[in-house]
KEKOLDREN-560216 format. One record per residue (C-alpha): residue in three letters; y, x, z. Coordinates in steps of 0.05 Angstrom, whole numbers, plus 5000, padded with zeros to 4 digits. Example, Ala and Ser with C-alpha at 12.3 -4.5 7.8 and 13.67 -1.06 7.14 Angstrom:
2
ALA491052465156
SER497952735143
This chain:
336
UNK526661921132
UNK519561861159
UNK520562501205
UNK526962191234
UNK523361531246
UNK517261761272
UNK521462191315
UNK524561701358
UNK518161421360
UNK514761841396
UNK521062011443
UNK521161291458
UNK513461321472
UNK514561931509
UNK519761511546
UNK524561981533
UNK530961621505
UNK533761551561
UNK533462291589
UNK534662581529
UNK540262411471
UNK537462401393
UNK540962921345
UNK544962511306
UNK545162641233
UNK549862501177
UNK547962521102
UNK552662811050
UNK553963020978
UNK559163450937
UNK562763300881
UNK561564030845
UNK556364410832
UNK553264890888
UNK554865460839
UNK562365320843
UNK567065640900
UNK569465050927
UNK563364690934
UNK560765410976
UNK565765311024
UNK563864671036
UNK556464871050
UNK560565451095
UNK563364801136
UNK556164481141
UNK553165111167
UNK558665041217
UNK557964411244
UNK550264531247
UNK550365131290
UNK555964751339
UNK552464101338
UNK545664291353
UNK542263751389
UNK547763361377
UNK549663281308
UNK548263531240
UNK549763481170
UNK544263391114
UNK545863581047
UNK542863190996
UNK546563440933
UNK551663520884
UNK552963090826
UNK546263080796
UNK544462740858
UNK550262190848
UNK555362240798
UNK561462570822
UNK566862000810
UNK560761480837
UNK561161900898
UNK566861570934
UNK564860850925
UNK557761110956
UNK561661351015
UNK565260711030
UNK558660291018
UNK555060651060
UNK549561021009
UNK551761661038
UNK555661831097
UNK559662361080
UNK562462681011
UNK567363270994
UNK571463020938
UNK577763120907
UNK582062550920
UNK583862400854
UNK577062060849
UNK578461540885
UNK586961620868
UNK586160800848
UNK583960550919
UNK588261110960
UNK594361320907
UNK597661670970
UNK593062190958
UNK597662530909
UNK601862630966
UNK597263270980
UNK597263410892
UNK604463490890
UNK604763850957
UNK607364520974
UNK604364521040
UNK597964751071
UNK592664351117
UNK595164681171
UNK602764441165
UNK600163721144
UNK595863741212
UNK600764001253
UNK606663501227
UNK602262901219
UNK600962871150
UNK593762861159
UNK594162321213
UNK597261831165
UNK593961971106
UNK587561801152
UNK590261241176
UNK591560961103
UNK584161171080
UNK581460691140
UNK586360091117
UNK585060151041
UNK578260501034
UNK573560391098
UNK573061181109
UNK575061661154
UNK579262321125
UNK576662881169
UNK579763461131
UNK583163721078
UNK579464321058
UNK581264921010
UNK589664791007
UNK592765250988
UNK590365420919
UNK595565160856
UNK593265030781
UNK595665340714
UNK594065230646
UNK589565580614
UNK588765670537
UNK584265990488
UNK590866110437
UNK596966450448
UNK601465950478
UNK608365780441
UNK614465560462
UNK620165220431
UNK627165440425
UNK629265140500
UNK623265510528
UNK619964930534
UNK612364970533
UNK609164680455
UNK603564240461
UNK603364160384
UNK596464260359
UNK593564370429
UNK587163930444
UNK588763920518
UNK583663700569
UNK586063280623
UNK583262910684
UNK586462410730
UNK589762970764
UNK594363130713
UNK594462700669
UNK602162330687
UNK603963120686
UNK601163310616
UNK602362670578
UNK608662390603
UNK612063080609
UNK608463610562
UNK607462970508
UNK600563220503
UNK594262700484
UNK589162920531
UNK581562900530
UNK579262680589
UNK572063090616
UNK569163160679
UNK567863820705
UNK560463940683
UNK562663780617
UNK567964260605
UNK564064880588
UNK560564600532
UNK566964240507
UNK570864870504
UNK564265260464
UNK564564720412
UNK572564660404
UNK573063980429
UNK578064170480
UNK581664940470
UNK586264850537
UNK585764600610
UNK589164570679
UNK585064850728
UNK585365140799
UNK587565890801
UNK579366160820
UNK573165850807
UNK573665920730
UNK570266580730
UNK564966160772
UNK564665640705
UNK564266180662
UNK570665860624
UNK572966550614
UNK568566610567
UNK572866230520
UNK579366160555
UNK585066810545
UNK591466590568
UNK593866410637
UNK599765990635
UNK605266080695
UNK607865800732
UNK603465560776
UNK604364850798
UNK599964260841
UNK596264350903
UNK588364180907
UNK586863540938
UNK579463650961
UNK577063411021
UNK572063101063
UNK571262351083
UNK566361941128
UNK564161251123
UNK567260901174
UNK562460481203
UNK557561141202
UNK564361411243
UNK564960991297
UNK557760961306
UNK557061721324
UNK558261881399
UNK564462141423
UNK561962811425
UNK559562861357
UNK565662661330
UNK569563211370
UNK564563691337
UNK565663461269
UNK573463421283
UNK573864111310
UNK570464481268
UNK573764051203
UNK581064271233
UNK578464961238
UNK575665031174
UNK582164741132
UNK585265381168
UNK580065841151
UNK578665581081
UNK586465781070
UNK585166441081
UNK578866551049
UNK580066200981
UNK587766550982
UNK583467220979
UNK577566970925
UNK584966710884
UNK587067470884
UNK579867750863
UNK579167200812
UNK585667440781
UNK583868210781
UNK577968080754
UNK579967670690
UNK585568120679
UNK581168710674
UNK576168240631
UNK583068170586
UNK585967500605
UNK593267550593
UNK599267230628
UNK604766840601
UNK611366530635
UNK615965990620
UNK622066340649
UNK629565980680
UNK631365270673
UNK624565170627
UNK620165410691
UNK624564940742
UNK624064430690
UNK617164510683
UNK614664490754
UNK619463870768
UNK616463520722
UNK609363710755
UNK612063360817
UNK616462830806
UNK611762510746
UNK605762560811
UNK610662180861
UNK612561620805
UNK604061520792
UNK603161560876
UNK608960980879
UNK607560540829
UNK600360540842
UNK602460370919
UNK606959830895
UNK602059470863
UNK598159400931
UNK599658870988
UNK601659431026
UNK606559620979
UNK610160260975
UNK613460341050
UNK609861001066
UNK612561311003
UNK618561721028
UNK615061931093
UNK609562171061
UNK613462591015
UNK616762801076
UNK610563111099
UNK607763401047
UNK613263721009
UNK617664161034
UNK623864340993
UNK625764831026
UNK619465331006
UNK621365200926
């Protein structure tokens, strides 16, 4: 902070403000560690503003969650700690429960940008949080289940939870225990690993790359199908810190955010199809819940997200009145 202070300092000693405009800078952290994929290709979208904002704007990393807890990291947004975070949305699903519009969605960023998805679900993170959504990074990318055992089935195909100790999160949680039946144990990311060494958990959803990255493999042999969810990670501003930046700033940050949910497509849709290759050749096996089971299953995936997004909504003063447009936007049923 001292270099930034005694910077404009000496500009305004040099009398220099007014000839020349100070970089502005914006401070940020990420939810995951800098190990994990996801958390790279945010660092990819820093770099990015950096080099097109020089002398304008930039973007100073500060840290993951040892720097401040990952599900603390939202509220530090909004109150102004930080000034930027990439973060799943289901972190802050209790302020902003339209978020699962983008869990359940079958979309990517770039349809949700294009038909003014991303617009709204802005819009409602100003109203109810006191941020800004500037992207939604890595779409794209579904979950499975994931199992050290053999999965069973019962005699309607049905996936068995019986015996399974199933960790769960908040972003499938309505999805494993109100569907599946399973009691979950709810861990944080960084806590995972160690869980699944010691047998406190022997299952998990998870995103289909970045466990190779956790080393999960390790313990994990069986890759449930299908796949089902979308990833809901993405970037939001403090709003004050927002409206504060110049308009040229914010053009920076917008355009390069719009153009990295289209490249992060890409790039993580590739990584998804190495990640694969390589835990089948490391002997990770796939299994399928086939016919009405499979339609059954990934229904359920939705429909259990869209009753959580609208009775969490309902409970607000704002109520529920976005609900159908927003599935509208997000979900197209036509692609299923």
């Amino acid at each position: 902070m001292k270099h930034y202070v005694l910077s404009g300092a000496l500009a305004a000693g040099l009398g220099l403000g007014g000839a020349a405009q100070a970089t502005e800078t914006l401070t940020a952290v990420h939810a995951f560690p800098t190990t994990l994929i996801y958390t790279q290709s945010f660092l990819e979208f820093v770099d990015k503003v950096n080099a097109a904002g020089e002398g304008v704007v930039q973007i100073e990393v500060r840290g993951g969650p040892e720097a401040i807890g990952m599900f603390q990291q939202p509220d530090a947004v909004r109150d102004g700690i930080v000034d930027m975070v990439y973060t799943p949305g289901s972190f802050y699903g209790g302020t902003v429960p339209e978020k699962d519009a983008m869990v359940a969605s079958n979309l990517t960023a770039v349809e949700a940008r294009e038909n003014g998805g991303t617009d709204l679900m802005n819009q409602i993170h100003q109203e109810k949080m006191g941020v800004y959504y500037l992207g939604w990074f890595d779409s794209g990318v579904s979950y499975n289940l994931w199992t050290k055992d053999e999965p069973q089935f019962e005699e309607n195909g049905d996936l068995s939870v019986e015996g399974i100790k199933l960790r769960g999160n908040a972003v499938y949680n309505a999805f494993f225990t109100e569907y599946l039946g399973a009691q979950v144990i709810d861990l944080p990311t960084t806590d995972v690993y160690a869980a699944l060494e010691r047998g406190v958990v022997d299952a998990t959803g998870w995103t289909q790359i970045g466990l190779i990255d956790l080393k999960w493999n390790e313990f994990l042999n069986y890759r449930i199908e299908p796949n089902f969810f979308s990833t809901d990670l993405g970037v939001i501003v403090n709003l004050e810190k927002w409206e504060s930046l110049s308009d040229e700033a914010k053009t920076i940050l917008q355009d390069v955010a719009i153009q990295h949910e289209r490249d992060s497509v890409e790039a993580l849709r590739a990584k998804r199809d190495a990640d694969f290759a390589a835990l089948e050749e490391g002997g990770m096996q796939v299994v399928s819940l086939e016919g009405e089971a499979k339609e059954r299953y990934l229904a359920a995936a939705r429909e259990k997200t869209w009753e959580r997004m609208r009775g969490l909504m309902a409970e607000h003063p704002s109520g529920d009145g976005n609900y159908d447009t927003l599935i509208s936007l997000y979900y197209d049923p036509a692609l299923d």
